[in-house]
Short mmCIF file of the C-alpha atoms (twelve columns), coordinates in Angstrom:
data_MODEL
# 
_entry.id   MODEL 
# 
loop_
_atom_site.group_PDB 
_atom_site.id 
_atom_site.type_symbol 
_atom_site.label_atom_id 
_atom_site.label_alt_id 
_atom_site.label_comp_id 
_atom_site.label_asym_id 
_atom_site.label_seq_id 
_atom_site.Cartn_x 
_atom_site.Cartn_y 
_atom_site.Cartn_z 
_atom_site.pdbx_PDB_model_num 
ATOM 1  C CA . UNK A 1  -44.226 179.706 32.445 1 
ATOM 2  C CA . UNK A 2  -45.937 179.128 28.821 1 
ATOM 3  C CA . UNK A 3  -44.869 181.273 25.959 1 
ATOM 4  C CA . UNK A 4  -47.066 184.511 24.956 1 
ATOM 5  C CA . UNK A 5  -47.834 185.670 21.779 1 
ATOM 6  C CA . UNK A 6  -48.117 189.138 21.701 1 
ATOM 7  C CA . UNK A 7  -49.931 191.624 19.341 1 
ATOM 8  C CA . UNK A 8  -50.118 195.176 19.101 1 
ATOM 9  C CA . UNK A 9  -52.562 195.945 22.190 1 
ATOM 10 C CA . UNK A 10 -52.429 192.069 23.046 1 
ATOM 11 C CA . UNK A 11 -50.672 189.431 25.268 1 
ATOM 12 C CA . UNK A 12 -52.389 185.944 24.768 1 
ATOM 13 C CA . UNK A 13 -51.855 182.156 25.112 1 
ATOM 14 C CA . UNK A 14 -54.898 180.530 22.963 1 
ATOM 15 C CA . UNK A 15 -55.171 177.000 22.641 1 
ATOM 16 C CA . UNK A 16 -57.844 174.394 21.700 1 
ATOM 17 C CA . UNK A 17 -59.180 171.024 22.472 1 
ATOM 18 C CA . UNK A 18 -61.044 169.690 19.949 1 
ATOM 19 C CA . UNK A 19 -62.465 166.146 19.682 1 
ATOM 20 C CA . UNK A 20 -63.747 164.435 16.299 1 
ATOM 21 C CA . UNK A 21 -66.615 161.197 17.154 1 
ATOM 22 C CA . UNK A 22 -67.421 158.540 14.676 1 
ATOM 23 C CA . UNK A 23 -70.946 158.501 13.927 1 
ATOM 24 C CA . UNK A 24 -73.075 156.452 16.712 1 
ATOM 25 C CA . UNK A 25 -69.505 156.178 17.982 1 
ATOM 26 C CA . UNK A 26 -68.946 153.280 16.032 1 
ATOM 27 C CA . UNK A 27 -65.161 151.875 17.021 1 
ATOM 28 C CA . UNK A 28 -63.544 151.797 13.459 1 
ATOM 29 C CA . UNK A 29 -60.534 153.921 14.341 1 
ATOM 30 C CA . UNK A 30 -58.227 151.022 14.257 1 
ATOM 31 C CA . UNK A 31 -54.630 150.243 12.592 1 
ATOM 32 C CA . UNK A 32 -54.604 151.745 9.113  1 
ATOM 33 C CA . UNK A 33 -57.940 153.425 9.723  1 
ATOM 34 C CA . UNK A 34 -56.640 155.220 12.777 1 
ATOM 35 C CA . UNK A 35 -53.001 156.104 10.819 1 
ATOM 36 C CA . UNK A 36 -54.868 157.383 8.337  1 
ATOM 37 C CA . UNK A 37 -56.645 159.907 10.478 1 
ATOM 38 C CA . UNK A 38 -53.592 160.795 12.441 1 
ATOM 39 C CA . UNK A 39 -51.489 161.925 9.366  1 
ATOM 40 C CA . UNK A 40 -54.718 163.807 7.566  1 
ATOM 41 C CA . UNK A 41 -54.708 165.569 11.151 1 
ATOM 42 C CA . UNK A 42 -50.781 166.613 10.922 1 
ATOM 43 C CA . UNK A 43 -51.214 167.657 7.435  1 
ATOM 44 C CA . UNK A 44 -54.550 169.817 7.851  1 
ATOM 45 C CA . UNK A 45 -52.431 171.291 11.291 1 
ATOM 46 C CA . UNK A 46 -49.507 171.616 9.847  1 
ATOM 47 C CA . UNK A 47 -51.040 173.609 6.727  1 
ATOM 48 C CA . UNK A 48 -52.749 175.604 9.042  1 
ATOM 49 C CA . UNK A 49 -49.535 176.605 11.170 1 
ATOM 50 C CA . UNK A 50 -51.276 174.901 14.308 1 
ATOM 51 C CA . UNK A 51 -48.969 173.266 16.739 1 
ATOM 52 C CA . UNK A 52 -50.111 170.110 18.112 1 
ATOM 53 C CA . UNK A 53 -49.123 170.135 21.912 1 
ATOM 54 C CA . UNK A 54 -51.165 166.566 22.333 1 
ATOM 55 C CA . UNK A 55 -53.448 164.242 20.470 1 
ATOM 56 C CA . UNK A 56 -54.189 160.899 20.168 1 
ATOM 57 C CA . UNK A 57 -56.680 158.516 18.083 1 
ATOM 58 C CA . UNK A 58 -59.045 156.335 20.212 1 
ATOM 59 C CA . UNK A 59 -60.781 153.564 18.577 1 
ATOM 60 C CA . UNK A 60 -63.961 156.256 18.149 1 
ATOM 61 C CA . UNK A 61 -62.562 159.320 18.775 1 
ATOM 62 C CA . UNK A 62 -59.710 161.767 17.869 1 
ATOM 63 C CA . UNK A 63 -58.149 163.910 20.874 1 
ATOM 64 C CA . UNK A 64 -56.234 167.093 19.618 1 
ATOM 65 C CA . UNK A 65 -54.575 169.865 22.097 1 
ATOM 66 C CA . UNK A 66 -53.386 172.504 20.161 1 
ATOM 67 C CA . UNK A 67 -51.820 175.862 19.577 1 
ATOM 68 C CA . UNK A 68 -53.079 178.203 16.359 1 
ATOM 69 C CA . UNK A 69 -50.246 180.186 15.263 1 
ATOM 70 C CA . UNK A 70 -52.895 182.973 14.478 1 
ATOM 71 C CA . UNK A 71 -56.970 182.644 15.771 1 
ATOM 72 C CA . UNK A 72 -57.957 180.778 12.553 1 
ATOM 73 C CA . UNK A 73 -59.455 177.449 14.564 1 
ATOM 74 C CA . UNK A 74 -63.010 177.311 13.358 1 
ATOM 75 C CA . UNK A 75 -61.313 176.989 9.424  1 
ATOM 76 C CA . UNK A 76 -59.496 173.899 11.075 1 
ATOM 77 C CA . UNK A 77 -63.050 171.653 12.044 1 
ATOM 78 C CA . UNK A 78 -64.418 173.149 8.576  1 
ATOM 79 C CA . UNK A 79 -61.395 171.680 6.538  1 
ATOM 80 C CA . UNK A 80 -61.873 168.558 8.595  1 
ATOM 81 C CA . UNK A 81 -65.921 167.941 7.799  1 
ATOM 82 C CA . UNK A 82 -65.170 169.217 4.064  1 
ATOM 83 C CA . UNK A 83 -61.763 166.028 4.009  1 
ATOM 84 C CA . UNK A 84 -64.810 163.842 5.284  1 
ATOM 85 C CA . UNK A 85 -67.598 164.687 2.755  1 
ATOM 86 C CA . UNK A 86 -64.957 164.455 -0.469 1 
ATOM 87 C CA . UNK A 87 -63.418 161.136 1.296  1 
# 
């Protein structure tokens, strides 16, 4: 059976799927492209104390299964649009 969290007047098991898609899913995740993308996704999770259960880079998309340490997922697809617009 999967690990709860607990909190004062809670007992959970939260986690995500989220999927990033190139734009008119264009297939330009490849070799260093696609490297690239998986470490900025280990850093940004790993900042964020998210646990990656699964994940994988497609050639135009980006799979991640994960597991937020605390409920602070929606800051995790805003860092990853804001990495985007500076890049």
């Amino acid at each position: 059976m999967s690990e709860y969290r607990r909190g004062v007047h809670t007992v959970h098991d939260i986690k995500y799927h989220f999927v990033w898609v190139t734009k008119y899913r264009y297939k330009v995740l490849r070799g260093e492209i696609a490297e690239r993308a998986r470490d900025i996704i280990r850093q940004i999770c790993m900042a964020r104390e998210i646990t990656i259960l699964k994940g994988y880079v497609s050639k135009d998309h980006v799979h991640l299964f994960g597991a937020p340490r605390c409920c602070a997922c929606p800051d995790l697809t805003h860092t990853r649009r804001f990495r985007d617009e500076r890049s």
